[in-house]
C-alpha positions in Angstrom: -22.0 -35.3 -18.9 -19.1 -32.9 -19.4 -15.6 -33.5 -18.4 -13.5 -31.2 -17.1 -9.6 -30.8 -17.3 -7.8 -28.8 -15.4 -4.6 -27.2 -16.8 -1.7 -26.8 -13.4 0.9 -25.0 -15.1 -2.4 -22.3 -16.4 -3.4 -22.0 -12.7 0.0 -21.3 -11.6 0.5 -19.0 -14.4 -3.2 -17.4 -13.0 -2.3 -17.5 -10.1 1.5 -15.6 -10.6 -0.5 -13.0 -12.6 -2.7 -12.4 -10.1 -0.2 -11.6 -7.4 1.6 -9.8 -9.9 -1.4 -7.2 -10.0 -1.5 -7.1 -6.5 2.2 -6.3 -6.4 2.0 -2.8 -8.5 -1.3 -2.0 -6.8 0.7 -2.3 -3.5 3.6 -0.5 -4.9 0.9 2.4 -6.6 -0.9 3.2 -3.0 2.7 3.6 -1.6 3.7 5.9 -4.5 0.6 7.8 -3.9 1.0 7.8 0.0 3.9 9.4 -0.7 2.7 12.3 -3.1 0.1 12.8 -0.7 2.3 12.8 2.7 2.6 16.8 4.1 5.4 18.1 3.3 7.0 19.8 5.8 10.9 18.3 5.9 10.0 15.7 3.8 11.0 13.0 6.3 7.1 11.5 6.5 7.4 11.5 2.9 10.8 9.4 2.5 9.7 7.0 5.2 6.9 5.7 3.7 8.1 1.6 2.5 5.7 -1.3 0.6 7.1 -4.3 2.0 6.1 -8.2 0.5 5.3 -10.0 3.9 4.3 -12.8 2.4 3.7 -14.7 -1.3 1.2 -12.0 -2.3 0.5 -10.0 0.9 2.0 -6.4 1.4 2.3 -3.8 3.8 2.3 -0.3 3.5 4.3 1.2 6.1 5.0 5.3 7.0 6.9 6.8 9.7 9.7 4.1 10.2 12.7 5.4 11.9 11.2 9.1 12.8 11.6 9.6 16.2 8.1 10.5 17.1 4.4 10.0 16.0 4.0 12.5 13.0 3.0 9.7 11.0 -0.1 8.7 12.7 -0.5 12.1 14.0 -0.9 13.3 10.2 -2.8 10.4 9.0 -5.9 10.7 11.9 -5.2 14.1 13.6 -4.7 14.8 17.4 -6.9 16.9 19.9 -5.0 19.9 18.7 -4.5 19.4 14.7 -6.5 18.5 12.1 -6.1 15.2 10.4 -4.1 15.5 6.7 -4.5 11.6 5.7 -2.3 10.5 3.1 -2.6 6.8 3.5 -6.1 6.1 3.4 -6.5 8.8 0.2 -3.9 6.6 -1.6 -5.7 3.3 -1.0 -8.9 4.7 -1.8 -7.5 5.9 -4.9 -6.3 2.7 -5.9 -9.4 0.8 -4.7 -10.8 -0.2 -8.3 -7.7 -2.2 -9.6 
């Protein structure tokens, strides 16, 4: 029969790594979002953030602190405007890492 040892300080050391990568793909979509973001006065685009929420969980957030909806509005469109996503073409983007 075969014995098994398991190594704690290699699963931690796993386990660290593998948050690490999840830290730069987090911080990679927010770069993108923000190449991809209209540009029109460059607010959208300086108001996008990647904030750690938790040990390995991250949000990508746009449009904090504008006073209206431009960053939704831009992402899925409106009766009257096409949509120019910026968010979900970063993501994508980054979907393979």
């Amino acid at each position: 029969m075969a014995h098994v040892e398991l190594d704690r300080a290699g699963i931690a050391a796993l386990a660290d790594e593998c948050l690490s990568h999840g830290e730069h793909a987090a911080l990679a979509i927010g770069v993108d979002a923000e190449t991809f973001a209209p540009y029109r006065t460059g607010a959208l685009k300086i108001s996008v953030e990647v904030i750690e929420i938790g040990r390995g969980i991250w949000r990508i957030v746009a449009g904090r602190g504008l006073p209206d909806g431009r960053a939704v509005y831009n992402e899925l469109g409106t009766s009257r405007m096409a949509a120019q996503p910026y968010i979900r073409p970063a993501v994508f983007q980054k979907r393979a890492l």
